[in-house]
Every structure is written in structure tokens, then in C-alpha cells.
VOTOR-544198 format. One record per residue (C-alpha): residue number from 1; residue in one letter; x, y, z. Coordinates in pm, 1 decimal, always signed. Example, Ala and Ser with C-alpha at 12.3 -4.5 7.8 and 13.67 -1.06 7.14 Angstrom:
<tortis>
+-----+--------+----------+----------+----------+
: num : residu :       c1 :       c2 :       c3 :
+-----+--------+----------+----------+----------+
:   1 :      A :  +1230.0 :   -450.0 :   +780.0 :
:   2 :      S :  +1367.0 :   -106.0 :   +714.0 :
+-----+--------+----------+----------+----------+
</tortis>
This chain:
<tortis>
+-----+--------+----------+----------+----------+
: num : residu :       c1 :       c2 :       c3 :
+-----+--------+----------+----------+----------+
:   1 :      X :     +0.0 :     +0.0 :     +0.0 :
:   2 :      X :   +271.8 :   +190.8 :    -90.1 :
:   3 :      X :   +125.6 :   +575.7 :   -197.1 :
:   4 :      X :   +325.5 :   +893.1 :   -269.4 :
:   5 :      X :    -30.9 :  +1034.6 :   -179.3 :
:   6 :      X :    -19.1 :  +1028.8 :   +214.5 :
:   7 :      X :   -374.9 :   +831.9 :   +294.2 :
:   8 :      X :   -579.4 :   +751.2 :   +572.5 :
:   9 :      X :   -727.5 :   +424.5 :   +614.9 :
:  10 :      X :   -949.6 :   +382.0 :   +891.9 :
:  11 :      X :  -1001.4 :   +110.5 :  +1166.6 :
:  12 :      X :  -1338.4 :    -23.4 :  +1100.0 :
:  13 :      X :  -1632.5 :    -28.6 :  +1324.4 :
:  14 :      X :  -1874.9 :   -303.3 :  +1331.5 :
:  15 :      X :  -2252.8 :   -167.3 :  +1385.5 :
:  16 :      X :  -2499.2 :   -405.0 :  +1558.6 :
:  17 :      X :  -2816.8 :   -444.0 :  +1586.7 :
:  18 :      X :  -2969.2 :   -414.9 :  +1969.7 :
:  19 :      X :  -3021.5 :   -848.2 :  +1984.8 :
:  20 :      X :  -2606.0 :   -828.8 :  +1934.0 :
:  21 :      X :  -2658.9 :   -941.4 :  +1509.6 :
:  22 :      X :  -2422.5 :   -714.4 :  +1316.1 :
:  23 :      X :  -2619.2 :   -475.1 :  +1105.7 :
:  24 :      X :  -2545.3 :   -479.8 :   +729.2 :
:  25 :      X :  -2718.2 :   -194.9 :   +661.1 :
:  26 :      X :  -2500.0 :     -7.4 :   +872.9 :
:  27 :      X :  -2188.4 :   -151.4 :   +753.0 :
:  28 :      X :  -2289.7 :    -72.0 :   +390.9 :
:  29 :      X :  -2382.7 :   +293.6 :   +545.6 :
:  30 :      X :  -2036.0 :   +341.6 :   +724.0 :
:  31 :      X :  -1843.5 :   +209.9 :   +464.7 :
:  32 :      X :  -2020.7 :   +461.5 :   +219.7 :
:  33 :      X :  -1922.5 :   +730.4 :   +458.2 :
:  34 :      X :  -1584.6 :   +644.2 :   +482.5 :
:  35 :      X :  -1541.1 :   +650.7 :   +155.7 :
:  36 :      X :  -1709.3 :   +947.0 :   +100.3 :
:  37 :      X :  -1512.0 :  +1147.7 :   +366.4 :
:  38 :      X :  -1191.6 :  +1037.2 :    +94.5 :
:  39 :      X :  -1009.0 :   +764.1 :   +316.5 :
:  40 :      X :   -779.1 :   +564.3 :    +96.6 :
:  41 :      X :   -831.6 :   +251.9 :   +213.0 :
:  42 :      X :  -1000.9 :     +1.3 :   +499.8 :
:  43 :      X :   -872.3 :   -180.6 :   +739.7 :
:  44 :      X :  -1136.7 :   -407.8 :   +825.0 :
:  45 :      X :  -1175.1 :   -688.2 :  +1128.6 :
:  46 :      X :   -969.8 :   -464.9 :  +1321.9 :
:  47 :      X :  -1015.2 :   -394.6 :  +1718.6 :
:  48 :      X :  -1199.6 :   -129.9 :  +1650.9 :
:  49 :      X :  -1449.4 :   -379.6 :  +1471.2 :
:  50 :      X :  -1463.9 :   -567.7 :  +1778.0 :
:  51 :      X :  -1267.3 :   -829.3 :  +1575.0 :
:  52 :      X :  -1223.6 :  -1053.8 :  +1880.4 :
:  53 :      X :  -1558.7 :  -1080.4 :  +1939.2 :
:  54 :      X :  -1681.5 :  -1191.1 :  +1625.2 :
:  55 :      X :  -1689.2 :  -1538.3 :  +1555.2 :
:  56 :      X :  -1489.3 :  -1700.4 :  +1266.2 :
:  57 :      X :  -1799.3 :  -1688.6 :  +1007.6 :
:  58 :      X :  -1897.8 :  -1331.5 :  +1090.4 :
:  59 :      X :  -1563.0 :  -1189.1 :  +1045.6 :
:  60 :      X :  -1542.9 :  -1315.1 :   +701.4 :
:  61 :      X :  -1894.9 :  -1290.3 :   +612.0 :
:  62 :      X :  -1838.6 :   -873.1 :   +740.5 :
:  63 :      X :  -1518.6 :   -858.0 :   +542.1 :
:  64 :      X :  -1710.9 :   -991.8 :   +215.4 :
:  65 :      X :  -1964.3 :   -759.2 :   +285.1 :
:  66 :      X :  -1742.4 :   -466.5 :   +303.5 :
:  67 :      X :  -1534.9 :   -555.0 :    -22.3 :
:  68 :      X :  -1913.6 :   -573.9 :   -215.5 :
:  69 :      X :  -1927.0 :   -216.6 :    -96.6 :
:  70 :      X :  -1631.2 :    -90.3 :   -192.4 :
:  71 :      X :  -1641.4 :   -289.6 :   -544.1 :
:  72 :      X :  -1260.5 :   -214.2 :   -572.5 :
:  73 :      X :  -1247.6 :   +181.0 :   -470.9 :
:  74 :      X :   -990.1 :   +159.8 :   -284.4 :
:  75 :      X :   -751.1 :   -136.4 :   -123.9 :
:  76 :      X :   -907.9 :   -322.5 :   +193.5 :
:  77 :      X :   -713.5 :   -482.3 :   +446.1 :
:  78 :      X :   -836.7 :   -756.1 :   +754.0 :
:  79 :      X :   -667.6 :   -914.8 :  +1039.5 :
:  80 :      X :   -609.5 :  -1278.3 :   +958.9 :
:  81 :      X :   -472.7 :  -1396.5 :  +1265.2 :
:  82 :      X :   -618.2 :  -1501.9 :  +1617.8 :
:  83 :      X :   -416.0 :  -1739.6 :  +1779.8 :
:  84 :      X :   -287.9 :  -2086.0 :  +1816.9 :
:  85 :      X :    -55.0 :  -2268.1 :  +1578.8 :
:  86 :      X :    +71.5 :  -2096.3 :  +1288.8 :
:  87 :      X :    -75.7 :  -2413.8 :  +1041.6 :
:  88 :      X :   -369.9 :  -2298.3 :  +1185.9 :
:  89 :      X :   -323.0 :  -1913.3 :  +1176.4 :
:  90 :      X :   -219.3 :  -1963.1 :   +812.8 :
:  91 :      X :   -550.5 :  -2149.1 :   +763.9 :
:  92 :      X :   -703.8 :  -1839.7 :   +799.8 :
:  93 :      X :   -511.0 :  -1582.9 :   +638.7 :
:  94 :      X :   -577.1 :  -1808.2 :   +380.4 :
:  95 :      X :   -979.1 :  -1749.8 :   +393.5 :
:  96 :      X :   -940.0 :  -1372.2 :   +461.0 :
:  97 :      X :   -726.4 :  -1371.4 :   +146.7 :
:  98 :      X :   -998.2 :  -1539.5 :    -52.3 :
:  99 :      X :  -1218.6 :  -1237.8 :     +1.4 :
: 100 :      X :   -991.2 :  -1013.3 :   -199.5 :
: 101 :      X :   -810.0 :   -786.0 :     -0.7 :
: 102 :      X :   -483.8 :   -615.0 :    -69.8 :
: 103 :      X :   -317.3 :   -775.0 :   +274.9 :
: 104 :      X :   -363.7 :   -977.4 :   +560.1 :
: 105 :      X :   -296.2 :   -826.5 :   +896.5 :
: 106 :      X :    -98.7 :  -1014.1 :  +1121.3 :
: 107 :      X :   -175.3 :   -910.8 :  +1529.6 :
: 108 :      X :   +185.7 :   -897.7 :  +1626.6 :
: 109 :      X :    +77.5 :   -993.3 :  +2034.8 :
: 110 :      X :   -106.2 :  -1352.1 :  +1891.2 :
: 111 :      X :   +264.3 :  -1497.3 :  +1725.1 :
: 112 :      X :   +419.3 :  -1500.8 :  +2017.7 :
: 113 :      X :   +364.1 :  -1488.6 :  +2421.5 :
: 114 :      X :   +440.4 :  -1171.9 :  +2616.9 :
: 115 :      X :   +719.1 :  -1358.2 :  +2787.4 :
: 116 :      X :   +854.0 :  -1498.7 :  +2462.4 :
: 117 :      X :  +1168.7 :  -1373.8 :  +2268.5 :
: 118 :      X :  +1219.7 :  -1155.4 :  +1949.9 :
: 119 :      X :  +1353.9 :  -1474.6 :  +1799.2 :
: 120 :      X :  +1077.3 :  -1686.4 :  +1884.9 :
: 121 :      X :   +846.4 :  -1431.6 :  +1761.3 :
: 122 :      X :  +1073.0 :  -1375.9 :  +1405.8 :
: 123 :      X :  +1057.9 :  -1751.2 :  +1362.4 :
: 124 :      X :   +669.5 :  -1786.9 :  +1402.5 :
: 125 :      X :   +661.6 :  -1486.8 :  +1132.5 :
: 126 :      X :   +915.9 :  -1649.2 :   +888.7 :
: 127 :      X :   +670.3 :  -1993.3 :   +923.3 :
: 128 :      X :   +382.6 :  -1794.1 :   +875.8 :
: 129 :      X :   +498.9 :  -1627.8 :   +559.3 :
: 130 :      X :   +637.6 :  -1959.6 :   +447.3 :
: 131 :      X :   +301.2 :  -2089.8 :   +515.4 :
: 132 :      X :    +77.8 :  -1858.7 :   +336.3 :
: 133 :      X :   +256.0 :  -1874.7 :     -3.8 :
: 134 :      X :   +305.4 :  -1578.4 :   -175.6 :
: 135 :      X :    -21.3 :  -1386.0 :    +37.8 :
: 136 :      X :    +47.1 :   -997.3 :    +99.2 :
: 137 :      X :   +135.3 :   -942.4 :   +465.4 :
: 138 :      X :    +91.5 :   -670.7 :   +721.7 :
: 139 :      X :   +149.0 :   -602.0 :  +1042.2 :
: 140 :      X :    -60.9 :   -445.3 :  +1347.5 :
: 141 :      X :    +64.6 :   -356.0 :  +1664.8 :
: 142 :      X :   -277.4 :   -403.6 :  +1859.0 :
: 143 :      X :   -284.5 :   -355.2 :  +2213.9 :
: 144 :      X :   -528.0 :   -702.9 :  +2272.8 :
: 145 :      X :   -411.3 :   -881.9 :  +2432.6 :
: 146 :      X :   -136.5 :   -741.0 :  +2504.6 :
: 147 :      X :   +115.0 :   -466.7 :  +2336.4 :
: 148 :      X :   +410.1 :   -595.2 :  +2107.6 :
: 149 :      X :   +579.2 :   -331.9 :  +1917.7 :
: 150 :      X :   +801.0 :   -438.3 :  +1624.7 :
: 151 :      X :  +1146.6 :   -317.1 :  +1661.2 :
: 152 :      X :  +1304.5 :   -142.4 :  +1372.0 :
: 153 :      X :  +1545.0 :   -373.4 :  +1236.1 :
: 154 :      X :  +1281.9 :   -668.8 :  +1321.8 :
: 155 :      X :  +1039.5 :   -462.3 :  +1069.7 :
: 156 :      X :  +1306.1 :   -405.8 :   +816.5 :
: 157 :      X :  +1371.4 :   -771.4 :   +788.5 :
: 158 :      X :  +1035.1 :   -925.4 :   +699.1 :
: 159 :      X :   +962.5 :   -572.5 :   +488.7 :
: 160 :      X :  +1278.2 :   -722.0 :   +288.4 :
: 161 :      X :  +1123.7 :  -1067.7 :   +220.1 :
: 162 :      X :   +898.5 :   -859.2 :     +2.5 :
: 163 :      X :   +586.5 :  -1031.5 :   +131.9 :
: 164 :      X :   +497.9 :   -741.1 :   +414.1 :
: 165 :      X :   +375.5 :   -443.0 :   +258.1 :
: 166 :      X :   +137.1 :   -254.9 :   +542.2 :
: 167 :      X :   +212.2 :   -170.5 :   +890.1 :
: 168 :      X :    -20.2 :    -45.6 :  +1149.3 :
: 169 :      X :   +231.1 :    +97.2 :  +1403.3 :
: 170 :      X :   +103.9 :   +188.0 :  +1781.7 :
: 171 :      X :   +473.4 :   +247.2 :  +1938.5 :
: 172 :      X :   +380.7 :   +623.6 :  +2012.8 :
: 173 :      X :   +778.9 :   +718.6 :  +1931.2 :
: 174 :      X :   +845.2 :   +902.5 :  +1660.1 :
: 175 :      X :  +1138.1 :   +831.6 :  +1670.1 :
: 176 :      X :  +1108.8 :   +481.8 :  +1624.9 :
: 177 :      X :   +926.5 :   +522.5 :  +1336.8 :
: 178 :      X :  +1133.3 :   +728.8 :  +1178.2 :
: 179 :      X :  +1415.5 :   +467.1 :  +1208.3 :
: 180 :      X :  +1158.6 :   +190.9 :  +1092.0 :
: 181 :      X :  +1082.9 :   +437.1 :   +800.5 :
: 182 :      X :  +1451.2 :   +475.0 :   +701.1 :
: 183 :      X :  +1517.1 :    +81.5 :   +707.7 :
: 184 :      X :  +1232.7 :    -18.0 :   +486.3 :
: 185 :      X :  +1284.1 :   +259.4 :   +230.4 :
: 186 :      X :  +1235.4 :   +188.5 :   -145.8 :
: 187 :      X :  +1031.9 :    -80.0 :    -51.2 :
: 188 :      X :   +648.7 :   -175.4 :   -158.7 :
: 189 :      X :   +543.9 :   -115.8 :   +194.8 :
: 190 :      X :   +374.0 :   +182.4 :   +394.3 :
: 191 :      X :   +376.2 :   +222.2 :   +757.2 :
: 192 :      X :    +44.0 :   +401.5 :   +916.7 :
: 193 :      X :    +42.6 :   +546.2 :  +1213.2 :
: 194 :      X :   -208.1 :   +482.9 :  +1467.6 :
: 195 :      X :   -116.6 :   +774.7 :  +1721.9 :
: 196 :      X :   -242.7 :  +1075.0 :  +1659.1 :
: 197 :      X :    -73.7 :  +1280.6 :  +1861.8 :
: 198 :      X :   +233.0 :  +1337.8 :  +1614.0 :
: 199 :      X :    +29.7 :  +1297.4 :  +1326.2 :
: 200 :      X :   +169.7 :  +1580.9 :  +1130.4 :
: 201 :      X :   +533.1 :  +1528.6 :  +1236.6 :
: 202 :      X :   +485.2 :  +1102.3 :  +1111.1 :
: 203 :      X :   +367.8 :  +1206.6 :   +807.4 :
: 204 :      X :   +640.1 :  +1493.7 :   +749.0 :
: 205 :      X :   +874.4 :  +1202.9 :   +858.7 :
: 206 :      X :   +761.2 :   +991.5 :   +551.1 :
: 207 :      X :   +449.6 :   +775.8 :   +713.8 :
: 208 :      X :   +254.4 :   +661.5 :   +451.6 :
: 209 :      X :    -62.9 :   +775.3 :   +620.6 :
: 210 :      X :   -267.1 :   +741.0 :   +916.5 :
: 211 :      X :   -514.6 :   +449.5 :  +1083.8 :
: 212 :      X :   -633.8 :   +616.3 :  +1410.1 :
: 213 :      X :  -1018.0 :   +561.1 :  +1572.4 :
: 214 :      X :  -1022.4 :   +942.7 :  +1546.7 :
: 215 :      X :  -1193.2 :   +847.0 :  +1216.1 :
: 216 :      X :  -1478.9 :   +680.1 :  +1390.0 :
: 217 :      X :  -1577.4 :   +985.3 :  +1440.4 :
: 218 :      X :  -1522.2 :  +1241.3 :  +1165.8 :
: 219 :      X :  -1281.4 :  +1063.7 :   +853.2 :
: 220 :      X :  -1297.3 :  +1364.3 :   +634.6 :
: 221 :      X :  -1130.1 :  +1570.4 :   +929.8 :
: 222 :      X :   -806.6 :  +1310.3 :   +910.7 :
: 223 :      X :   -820.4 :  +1267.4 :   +523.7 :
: 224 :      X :   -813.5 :  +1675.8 :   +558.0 :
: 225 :      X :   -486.6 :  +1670.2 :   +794.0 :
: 226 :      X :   -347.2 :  +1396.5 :   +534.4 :
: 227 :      X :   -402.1 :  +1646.9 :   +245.1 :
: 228 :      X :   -303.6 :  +1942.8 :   +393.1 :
: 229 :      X :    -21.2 :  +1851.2 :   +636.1 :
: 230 :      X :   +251.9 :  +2000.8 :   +460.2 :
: 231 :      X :    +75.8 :  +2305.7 :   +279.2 :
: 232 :      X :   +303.3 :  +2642.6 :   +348.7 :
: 233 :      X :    -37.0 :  +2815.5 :   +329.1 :
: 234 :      X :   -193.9 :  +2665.0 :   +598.9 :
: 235 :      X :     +3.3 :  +2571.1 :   +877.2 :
: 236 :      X :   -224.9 :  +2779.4 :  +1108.9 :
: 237 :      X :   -514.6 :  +2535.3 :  +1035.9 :
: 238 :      X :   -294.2 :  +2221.9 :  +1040.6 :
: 239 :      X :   -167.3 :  +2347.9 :  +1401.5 :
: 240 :      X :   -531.3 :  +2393.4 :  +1512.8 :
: 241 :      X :   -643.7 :  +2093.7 :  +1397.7 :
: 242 :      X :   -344.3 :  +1861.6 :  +1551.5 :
: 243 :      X :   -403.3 :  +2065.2 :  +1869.1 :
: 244 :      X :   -795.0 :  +1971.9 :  +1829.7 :
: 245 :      X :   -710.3 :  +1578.7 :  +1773.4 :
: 246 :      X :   -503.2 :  +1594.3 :  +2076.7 :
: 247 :      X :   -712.5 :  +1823.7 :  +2316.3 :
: 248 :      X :  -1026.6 :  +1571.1 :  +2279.2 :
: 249 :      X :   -772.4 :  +1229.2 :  +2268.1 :
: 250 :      X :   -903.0 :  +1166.4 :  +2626.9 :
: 251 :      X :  -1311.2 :  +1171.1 :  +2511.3 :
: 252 :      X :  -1266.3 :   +971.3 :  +2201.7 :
: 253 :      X :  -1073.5 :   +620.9 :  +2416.5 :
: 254 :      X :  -1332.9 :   +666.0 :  +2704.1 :
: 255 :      X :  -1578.5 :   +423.0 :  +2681.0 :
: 256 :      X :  -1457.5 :   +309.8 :  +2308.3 :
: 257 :      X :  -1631.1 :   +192.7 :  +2079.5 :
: 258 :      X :  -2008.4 :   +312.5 :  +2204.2 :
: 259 :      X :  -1870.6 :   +690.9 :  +2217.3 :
: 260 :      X :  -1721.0 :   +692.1 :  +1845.8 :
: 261 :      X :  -2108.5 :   +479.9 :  +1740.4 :
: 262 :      X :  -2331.3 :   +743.7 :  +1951.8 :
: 263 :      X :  -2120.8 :  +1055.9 :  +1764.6 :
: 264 :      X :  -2238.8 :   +868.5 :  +1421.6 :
: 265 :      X :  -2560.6 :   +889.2 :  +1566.2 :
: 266 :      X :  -2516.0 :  +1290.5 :  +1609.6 :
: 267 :      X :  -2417.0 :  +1259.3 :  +1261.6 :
: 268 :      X :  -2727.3 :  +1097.5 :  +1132.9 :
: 269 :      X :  -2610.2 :   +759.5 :  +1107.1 :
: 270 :      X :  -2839.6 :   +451.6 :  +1172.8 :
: 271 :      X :  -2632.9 :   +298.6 :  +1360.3 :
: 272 :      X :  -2714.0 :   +122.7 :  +1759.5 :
: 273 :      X :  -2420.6 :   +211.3 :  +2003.8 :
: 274 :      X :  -2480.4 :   -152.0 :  +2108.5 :
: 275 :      X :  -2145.7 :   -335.1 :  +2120.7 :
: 276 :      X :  -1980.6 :   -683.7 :  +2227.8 :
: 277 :      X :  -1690.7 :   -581.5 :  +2423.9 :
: 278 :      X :  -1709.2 :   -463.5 :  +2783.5 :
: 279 :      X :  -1579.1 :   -139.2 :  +2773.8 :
: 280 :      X :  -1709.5 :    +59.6 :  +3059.7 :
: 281 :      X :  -2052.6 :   +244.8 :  +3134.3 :
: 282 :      X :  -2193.0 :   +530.8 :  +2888.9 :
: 283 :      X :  -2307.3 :   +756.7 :  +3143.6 :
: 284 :      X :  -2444.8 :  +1091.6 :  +3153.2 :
: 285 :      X :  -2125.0 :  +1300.2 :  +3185.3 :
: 286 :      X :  -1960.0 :  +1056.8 :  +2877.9 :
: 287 :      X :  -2235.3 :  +1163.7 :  +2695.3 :
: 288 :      X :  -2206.8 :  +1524.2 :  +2771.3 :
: 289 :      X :  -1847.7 :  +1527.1 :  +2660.4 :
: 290 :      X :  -1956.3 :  +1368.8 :  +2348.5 :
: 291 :      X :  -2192.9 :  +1607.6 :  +2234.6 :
: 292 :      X :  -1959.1 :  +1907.9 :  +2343.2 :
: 293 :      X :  -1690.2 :  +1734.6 :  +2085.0 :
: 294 :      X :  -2004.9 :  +1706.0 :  +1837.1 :
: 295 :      X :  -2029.3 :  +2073.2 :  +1887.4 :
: 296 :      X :  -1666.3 :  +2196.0 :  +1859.9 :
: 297 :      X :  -1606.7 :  +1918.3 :  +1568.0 :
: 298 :      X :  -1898.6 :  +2091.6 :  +1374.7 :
: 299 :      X :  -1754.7 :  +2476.1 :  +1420.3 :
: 300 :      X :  -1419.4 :  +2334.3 :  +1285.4 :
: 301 :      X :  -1504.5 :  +2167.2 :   +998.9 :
: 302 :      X :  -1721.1 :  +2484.5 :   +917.8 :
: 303 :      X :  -1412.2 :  +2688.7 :   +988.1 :
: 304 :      X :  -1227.9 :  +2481.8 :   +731.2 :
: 305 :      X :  -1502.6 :  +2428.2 :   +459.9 :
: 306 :      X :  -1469.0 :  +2094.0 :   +499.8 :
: 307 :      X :  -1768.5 :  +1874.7 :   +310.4 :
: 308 :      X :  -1984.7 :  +1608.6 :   +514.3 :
: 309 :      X :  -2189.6 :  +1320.8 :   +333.2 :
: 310 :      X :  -2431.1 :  +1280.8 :   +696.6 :
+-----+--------+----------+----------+----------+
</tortis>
């Protein structure tokens, strides 16, 4: 997913119905929107999807269903791995791969145990490559169920194989990811970054784009900072907007996903805040904050002229 264009490819949400079904209609709706709003890509059966919550059949029958939508608009990526053996792992990158996306996501903390080595971990990769065949590879940092970042030179070495060409990258040091950036140049790969707290300075540093949850709630705001990032003429805006991103960082993770599904609602968006995982209590004062981020979201974007589809 390599793009001179820097892109923004958001973390799916799954909608449900209130009995706990996943609502197609939805999906079809969001995915419109997303689109819409100019995101470059998908990452679908994410964590933001509730991906671990989904059974085996529902996570490829949603990733189907979001590929029909997007009838080949833009690339679509899905997590592929949940555990176990790697035979069995590869199984079903396999099956995600027969739904025709551009790469299957690998969840970095399911190859190896927290209290397992870097060269346990590279060896489970190198089988899991070797096992898939020739399938495009990514990579995702996802903090379920637990946190394992991908040093540099580890990333550099399976971006060389040729195979891995998308990384979702949580570390939160730019730093780091400019040195993983530097190692995998000229390569058909792009790193995204996930934290959007040095958005602008990741994609100044070469990021291909970004993949935050900040797009749960309005995409055409980050597809905006990934257009205009580097413009001379408005740095002023940019700053304002990074500033904004960061400011309501704290509102957006609370209570995650049924905040980011109750602002859709705000937006017009059919959509039940119902969801699978147990992520805290929406009360009242959540609620308020929500609506005061509705409020300051919609005096930005009018500030910028920036279009909205709902």
C-alpha cells in the first residue's frame, strides 16, 4: 500500500443491531461514509471492529460484505490472525485472502507470548509467511491482548522478504518510526500510524498515512490533515487541527467503541451504540463530553469548509 499520496485508512467499526446481530445496513452505510469522507483505504476486522468478538464466520462474512461495498475503490485490508498454531493461523489468512483484499494483517501480540523472545516471535513470522505462499502481509501492533511493538530492524527484515507491505504501528515514538521508516525505504510497503498525537510530524517524517479511531468519528477531518499537512499556506489550520485531535484524545478512548457509534448517531447515522466488548458504562457526563466534541467538531469543519456526506 505503498502511496506517494499520504492516505488515511481507517479502523473499522462493526454496527450491531440491539439483539447483538451485526447490522449490514450499517456496515454498507459506514463504509459509504468512509469513503465518502476520501479515506484511501479500509482496514477491516480490526479492534476497533470488535474483531475478537466476532466469531470465525462473521468476520469473514463482514469482510465480504465490506469488499461488495467498496467494489474495488480503494484497497481493503483484515486481520487474519487469532491465535494458536501458525498451520492454523495460516488457515485463515488463507480465507481472509480469498475475500480479496490487498493484505492480511498479522496481530503482532497472537505470534508469540508476552514472555517470549524476538527470535521466537521472528521464527513464528518467517513460518507464517512460508506458510501462506506468496499472500500480501501486514502487520498491526494491537494492544489485545497485550502490546508488542516491532522493533526497527525486526520490521526491516520481513519488509525485505517482500511479502509485508502494510504496517499499522502503535509504538507512540516518533522516533522509532522514523528509524523503521529509514530501514524499509524503497520498498512496496507503507507504515500508518495509529497515534495521533504526532500525526503531522509522522507524516512529514515519511508515514505513509494514518489508521487512528479518530476516524470513527469524523474521517474527512483526518483525510483533511493527510491532504493538507505540509501546505506552506496553511500551517495555522494544520496546528489547530493537531491541537484539536489531541485536546479531545481523552473523550474519544473513554468508553470506546459506544462513544465513536453514539457521535455517528449525532451525525445521522443509523447505527445502535450496542457493542460486544465490555468497555465501561456510557453515562451521563460521557455523553455530555460527546456532544460538546459534536459541537466543537462541527464549528471546525465549518471553519475549514470541509464537506460532510451525513
Amino acid at each position: 500500500m505503498e502511496n506517494s499520496q499520504k492516505g488515511f485508512i481507517p479502523v473499522m467499526l462493526t454496527p450491531f443491531l440491539d439483539n447483538g446481530n451485526i447490522d449490514y445496513p450499517a456496515l454498507t452505510q459506514l463504509t459509504e461514509i468512509y469513503l465518502q469522507a476520501g479515506s484511501s483505504g479500509l482496514f477491516a476486522n480490526c479492534l476497533s471492529s470488535e474483531m475478537f468478538e466476532l466469531t470465525d464466520s462473521e468476520r469473514i462474512q463482514a469482510i465480504n460484505h465490506v469488499i461488495k461495498v467498496v467494489d474495488g475503490a480503494v484497497p481493503v485490508v483484515a486481520t487474519g490472525t487469532f491465535g494458536g498454531p501458525i498451520s492454523k493461523q495460516a488457515d485463515f489468512v488463507k480465507k481472509v485472502n480469498d475475500t480479496g483484499v490487498e493484505a492480511v494483517i498479522a496481530i503482532t501480540s497472537l505470534l508469540a507470548d508476552e514472555a517470549e523472545s524476538d527470535d521466537i516471535f521472528n521464527e513464528r513470522v518467517f513460518d507464517l509467511l512460508k506458510q501462506t505462499e506468496n499472500i500480501p502481509i501486514g502487520f498491526y501492533e494491537c494492544p489485545v491482548p497485550y502490546k508488542r511493538i516491532l522493533k526497527p530492524q525486526q520490521l526491516s527484515d520481513f519488509v525485505s522478504t517482500g511479502r509485508v507491505i502494510y504496517h499499522k504501528d502503535t509504538c507512540l515514538d516518533l522516533m522509532q518510526i522514523k528509524e523503521k521508516l529509514k530501514l524499509t525505504e524503497g520498498h512496496k510497503f507503507g507504515l500508518y500510524d495509529a497515534y495521533i498525537v504526532h500525526a503531522v510530524e509522522s507524516l512529514k517524517a515519511g508515514a505513509s498515512g494514518l489508521s487512528c479511531i479518530q476516524g470513527n468519528y469524523f474521517p474527512e477531518l483526518i483525510v483533511w490533515l493527510c491532504d493538507h499537512y505540509n501546505d506552506p499556506s496553511l500551517v495555522n489550520e494544520v496546528n489547530v487541527v493537531q491541537q484539536f485531535l489531541i485536546d479531545n484524545m481523552d473523550v474519544m478512548h473513554n468508553v470506546y467503541p459506544i462513544v465513536s457509534k453514539y457521535f455517528l448517531q449525532k451525525r445521522g447515522l443509523d447505527i445502535s451504540t450496542f457493542t460486544r466488548r465490555k468497555v465501561g458504562t456510557f453515562t451521563p457526563n460521557v455523553i455530555k463530553e460527546v456532544e460538546k466534541l459534536f459541537d466543537d467538531y462541527t464549528a471546525l469543519r465549518s471553519d475549514l469548509n470541509i464537506q460532510v456526506y451525513i
